[in-house]
C-alpha positions as a printed NumPy array, in Angstrom:
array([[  3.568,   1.028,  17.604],
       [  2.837,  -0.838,  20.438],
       [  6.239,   0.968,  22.32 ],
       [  5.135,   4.575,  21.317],
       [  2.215,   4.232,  22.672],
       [  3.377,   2.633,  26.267],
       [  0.61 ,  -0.596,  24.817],
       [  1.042,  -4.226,  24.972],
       [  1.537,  -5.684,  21.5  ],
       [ -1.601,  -7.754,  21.885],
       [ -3.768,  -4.358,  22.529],
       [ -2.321,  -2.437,  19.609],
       [ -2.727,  -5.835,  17.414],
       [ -6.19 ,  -5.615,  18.412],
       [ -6.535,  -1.703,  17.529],
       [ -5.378,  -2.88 ,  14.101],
       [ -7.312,  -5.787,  13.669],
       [-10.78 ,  -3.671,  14.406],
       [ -9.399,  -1.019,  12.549],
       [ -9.057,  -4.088,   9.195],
       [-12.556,  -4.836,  10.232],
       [-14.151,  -1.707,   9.783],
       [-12.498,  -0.976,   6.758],
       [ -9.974,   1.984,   7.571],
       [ -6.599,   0.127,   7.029],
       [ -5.361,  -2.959,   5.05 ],
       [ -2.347,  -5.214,   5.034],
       [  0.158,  -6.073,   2.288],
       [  1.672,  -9.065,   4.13 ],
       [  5.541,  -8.693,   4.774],
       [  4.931,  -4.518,   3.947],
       [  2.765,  -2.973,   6.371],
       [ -0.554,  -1.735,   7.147],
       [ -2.339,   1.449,   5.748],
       [ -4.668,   3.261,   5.101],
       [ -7.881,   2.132,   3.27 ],
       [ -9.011,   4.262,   0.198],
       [-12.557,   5.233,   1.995],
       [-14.487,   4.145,  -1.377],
       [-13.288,   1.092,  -1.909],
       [-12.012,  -0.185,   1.727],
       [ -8.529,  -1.076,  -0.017],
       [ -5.528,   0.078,  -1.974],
       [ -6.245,   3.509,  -3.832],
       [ -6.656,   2.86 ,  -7.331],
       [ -3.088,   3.054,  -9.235],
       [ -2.913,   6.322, -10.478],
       [ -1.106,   7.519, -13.443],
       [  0.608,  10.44 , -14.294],
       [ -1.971,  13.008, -15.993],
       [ -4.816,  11.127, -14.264],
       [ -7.371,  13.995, -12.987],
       [ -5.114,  14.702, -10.376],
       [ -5.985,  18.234,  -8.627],
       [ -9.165,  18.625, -10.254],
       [-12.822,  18.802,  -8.769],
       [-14.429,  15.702,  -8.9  ],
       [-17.032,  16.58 , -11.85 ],
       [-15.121,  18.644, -13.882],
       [-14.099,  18.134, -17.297],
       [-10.278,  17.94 , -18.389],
       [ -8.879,  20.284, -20.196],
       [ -8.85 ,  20.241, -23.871],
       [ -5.437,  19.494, -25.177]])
């Protein structure tokens, strides 16, 4: 990151670190950084197939 963006490493380790901070990313050590799910300030909640995926928040499934 720090290269695409012309940055020292110590700036854009800083970026990330306020960025951890304020709840926007988190770290999976030896994976990566990314971003936070905005409820929870985290990993999104595992979601399984046929989970209310594409639906309104509020609205009822489907009767099967």
């Amino acid at each position: 990151m720090a290269e695409e963006f012309g940055i020292a490493r110590r700036t854009a380790r800083k970026v990330i670190n306020a960025l951890i901070a304020e709840g926007l990313v988190y770290t999976v050590r030896n994976i990566g950084t990314f971003v936070a799910d905005p409820k929870t300030g985290g990993p999104p909640e595992r979601i399984e197939p046929g989970d209310d995926q594409g639906r309104p928040e509020g609205q009822p499934a489907p009767a099967e």
